[in-house]
N, C-alpha and C positions, 0 to 999 in steps of 0.2 A: 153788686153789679160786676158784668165781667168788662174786658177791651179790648180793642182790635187797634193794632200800628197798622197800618196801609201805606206801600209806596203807589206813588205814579208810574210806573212801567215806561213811559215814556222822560220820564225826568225824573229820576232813581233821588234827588234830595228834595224832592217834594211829596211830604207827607202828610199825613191825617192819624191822628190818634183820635178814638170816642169811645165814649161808655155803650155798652152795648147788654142785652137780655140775655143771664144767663143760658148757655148750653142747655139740650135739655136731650139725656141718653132715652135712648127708645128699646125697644128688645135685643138682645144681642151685643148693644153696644154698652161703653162703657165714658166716663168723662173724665179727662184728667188735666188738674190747674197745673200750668206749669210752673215750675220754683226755681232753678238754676238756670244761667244759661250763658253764653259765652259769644262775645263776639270779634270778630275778626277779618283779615283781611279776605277769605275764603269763604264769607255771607255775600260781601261784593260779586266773586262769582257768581256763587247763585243767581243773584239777581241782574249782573251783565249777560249770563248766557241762559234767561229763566226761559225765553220761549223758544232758543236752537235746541238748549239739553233738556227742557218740560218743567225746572227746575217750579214755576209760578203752576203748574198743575198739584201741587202736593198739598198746597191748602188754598182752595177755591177763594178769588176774592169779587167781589163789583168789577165788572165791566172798566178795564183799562187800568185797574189796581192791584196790585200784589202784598200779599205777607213771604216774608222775607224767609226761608228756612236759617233754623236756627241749630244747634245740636246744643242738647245740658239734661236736665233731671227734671221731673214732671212727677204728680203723686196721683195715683185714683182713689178721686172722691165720692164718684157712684157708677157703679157695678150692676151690670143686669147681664152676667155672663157666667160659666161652672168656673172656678178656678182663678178667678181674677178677683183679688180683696181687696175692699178698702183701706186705704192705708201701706199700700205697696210701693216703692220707690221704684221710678222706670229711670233707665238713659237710654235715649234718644231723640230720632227728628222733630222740630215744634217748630210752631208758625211763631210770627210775634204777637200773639195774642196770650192772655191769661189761661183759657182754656182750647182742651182741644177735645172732640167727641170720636172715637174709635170705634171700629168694630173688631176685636181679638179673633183672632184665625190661628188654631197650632200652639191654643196655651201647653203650656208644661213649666217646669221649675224655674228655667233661663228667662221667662217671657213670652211674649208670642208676635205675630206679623199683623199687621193694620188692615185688615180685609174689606175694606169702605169700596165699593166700586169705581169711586172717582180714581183711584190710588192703581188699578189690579195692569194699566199699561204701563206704569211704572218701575225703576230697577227695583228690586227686593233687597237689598243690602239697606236702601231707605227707610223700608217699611215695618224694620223690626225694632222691637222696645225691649229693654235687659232691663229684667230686675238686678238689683245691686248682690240680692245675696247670689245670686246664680251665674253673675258674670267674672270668670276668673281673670278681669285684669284691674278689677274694682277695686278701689284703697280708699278709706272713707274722710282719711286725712288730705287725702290730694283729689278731690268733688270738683277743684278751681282748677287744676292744671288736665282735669279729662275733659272738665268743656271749653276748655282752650287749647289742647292738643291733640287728643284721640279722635275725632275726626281728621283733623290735617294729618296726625301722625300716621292714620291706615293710610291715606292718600301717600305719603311717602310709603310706606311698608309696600303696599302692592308696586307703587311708580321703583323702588327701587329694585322688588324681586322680578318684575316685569322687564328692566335693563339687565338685570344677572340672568335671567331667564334666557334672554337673548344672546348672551354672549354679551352685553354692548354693543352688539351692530359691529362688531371688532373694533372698535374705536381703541385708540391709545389714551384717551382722558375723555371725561363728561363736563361741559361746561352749562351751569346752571343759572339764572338768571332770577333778580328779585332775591338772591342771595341771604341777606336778613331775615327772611320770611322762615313763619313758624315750619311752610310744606318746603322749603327749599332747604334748609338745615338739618330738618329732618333726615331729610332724603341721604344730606351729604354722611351725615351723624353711622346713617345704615352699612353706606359702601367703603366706608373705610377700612382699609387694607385690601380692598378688591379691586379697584378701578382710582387711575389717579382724578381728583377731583377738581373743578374751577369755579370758582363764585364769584357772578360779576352783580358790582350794586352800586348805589350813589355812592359820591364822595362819603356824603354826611352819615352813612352807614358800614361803611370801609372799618374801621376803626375794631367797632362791635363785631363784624362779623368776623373780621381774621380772630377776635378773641377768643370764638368757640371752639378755635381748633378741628370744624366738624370741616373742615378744606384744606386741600393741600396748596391751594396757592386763590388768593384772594386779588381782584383785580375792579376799577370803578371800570363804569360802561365807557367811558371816554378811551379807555385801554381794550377794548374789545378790539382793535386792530394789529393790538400786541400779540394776540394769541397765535401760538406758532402753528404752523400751518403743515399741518399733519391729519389723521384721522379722529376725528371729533364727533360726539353725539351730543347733540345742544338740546337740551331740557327747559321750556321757554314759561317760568313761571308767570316771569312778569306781564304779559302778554300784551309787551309793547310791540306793534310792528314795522317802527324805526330801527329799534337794535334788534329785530330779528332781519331786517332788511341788509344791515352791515354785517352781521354774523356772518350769514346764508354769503355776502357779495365778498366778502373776505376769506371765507375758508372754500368757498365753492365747491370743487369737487371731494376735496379732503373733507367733505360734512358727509359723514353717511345716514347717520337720521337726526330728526326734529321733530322736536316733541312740542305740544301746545301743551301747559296742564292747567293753565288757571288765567286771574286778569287781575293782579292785584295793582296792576296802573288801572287808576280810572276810563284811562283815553280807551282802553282795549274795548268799551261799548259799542265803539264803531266797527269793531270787527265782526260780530255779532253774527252776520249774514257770511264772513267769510274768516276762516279761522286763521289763513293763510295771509290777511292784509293784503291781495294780489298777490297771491304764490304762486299762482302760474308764471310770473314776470321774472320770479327768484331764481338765482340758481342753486345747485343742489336737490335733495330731495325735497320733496314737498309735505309742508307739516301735515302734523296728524293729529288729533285731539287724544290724550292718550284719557280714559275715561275707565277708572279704579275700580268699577264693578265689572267691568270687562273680565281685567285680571283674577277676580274673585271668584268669579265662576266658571273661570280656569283652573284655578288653583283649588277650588272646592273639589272638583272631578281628581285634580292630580291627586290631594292630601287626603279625603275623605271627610264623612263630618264631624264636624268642629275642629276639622285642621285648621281652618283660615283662623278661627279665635285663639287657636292653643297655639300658636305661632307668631300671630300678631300680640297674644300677651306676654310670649316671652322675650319679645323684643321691647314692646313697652315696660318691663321691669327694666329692664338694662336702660333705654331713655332717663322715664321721668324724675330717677336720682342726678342725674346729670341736668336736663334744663330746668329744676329748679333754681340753680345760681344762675340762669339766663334771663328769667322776665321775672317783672315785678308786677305784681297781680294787684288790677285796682277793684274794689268790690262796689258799684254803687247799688242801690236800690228803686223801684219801682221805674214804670214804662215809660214816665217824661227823660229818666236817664237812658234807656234803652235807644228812645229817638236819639237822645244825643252823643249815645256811645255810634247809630248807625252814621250821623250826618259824619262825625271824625274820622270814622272808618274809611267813608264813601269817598272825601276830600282829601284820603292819605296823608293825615296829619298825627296820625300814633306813630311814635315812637319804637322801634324794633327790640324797645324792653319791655314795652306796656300791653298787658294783660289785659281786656276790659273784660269782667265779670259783672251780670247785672241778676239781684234776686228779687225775688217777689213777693 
């Protein structure tokens, strides 16, 4: 038997796990159970902005229900495609479900694109699945730290070449917010020595996060009114719109951009309809959703193909030696831990060293 996790859409910790009739591939397509998978504070996204960004369009659920996008390692078990074998090891996108049924579009050695119709108004950077031998940023001993960082980590890689891209909007510092987060140290991890940096976070994460050293000055949100009042580009992971309210009303004109990139506070579901929390009312500039395939397919034109991977993995070599002394990676096994890696996630009670990995 295979299964299906289902949230509520309207009440993101109310869920439904069932046994369900396996998959069943048809011509063209292909099935595959998924095996690794990673979760984190950046599944909450997904699911706070599933119907502004389409994120609950990528795997269809019942009316009023959602499966959660997930990023990890998936195997195909039945193939009815030229070039796609049984016994292949993919990374990438997967619902919270056991299996997932594809249709391959663009096989070749790397992998191919998910060509299902549901999928084709969606971004592409989504829709592709890497075999393990064809992906040059693949390390077979670090499986835990790519489905807990190589998604956030591209999210920082583009969110950081996207502010170098710009000059920084000329700002004299970036100040980032949700600072302990896997995409907000990231980020800071990338612009060191180019731009001075600010991480603002709870008290109770203050401690951890100046110990990354990926900041040049670490600051709690209660201190967001310390922040000297000059040219600023505020990077708004936490997508809380209380201290985006004080930032914006504290630095006012000295803001030259605002960035939305994520919601890793819970409360950010009510922004949903407006990314801004009332930005018209703000002063300064008016946030922006900064959205990481944008940049990609900028940066695909600039670099050519397979710039964006041969860039993005030579930045993740240089990373993931480094945050391995950063989090401690918990491994649990099957879906009833899944639900309960998602309800801990959801209610922001991990811990800014805790990894959850869940296999299958």
């Amino acid at each position: 038997m295979a299964w299906d996790l289902m949230v509520d859409r309207s009440d993101l910790s109310h869920t439904s796990l069932a046994e369900v009739e396996l998959p069943t591939a048809g011509p063209g397509q292909a099935l595959l159970r998924v095996d690794r998978v990673g979760m984190t504070a950046n599944n909450v996204t997904y699911a706070v902005f599933g119907d502004a960004m389409k994120y609950w369009d990528f795997f269809p659920a019942a009316e009023g229900w959602g499966r959660v996008p997930l990023w990890g390692f998936g195997e195909v078990v039945v193939s009815n495609v030229d070039g796609v074998e049984v016994g292949t090891r993919l990374y990438g996108y997967f619902p919270t479900s056991s299996h997932l049924v594809v249709q391959p579009d663009r096989v070749d050695a790397h992998g191919f694109r998910d060509a299902s119709p549901h999928r084709q108004h969606l971004p592409s950077p989504y829709n592709g699945l890497t075999t393990t031998t064809g992906d040059p940023a693949y390390e077979a001993d670090r499986e835990d730290l790519q489905v807990l960082y190589r998604p956030l980590f591209m999210t920082s890689f583009m969110l950081a070449d996207f502010l170098e891209d710009n000059g920084f909007f000329d700002a004299s510092s970036v100040v980032i917010s949700s600072a302990s987060s896997k995409t907000s140290y990231g980020t800071a991890f990338l612009l060191q020595g180019k731009v001075k940096t600010v991480g603002l976070t709870s008290k109770g994460n203050a401690a951890f996060t100046a110990s990354l050293g990926s900041y040049d000055e670490v600051l709690t949100y209660e201190q967001a009114t310390d922040l000297p009042q000059q040219k600023t580009l505020y990077v708004d992971v936490a997508g809380n719109a209380a201290l985006r309210r004080t930032v914006h009303e504290h630095l006012g004109a000295g803001l030259v951009h605002s960035a939305v990139v994520g919601a890793a506070h819970r409360g950010a579901g009510a922004e949903r309809a407006d990314l801004g929390g009332g930005a018209g009312s703000l002063p300064g500039p008016r946030p922006t959703f900064f959205f990481a395939p944008d940049q990609m397919r900028k940066r695909s034109a600039d670099w050519g193909p397979g710039g964006v991977e041969a860039n993005h993995a030579e930045a993740w070599r240089r990373f993931a030696p480094v945050v391995e002394g950063w989090v401690d990676v918990v491994v649990a096994t099957g879906p009833e831990a899944l639900r309960a890696d998602w309800l801990e996630t959801l209610a922001g009670e991990t811990g800014p060293r805790t990894g959850h990995v869940v296999q299958f």
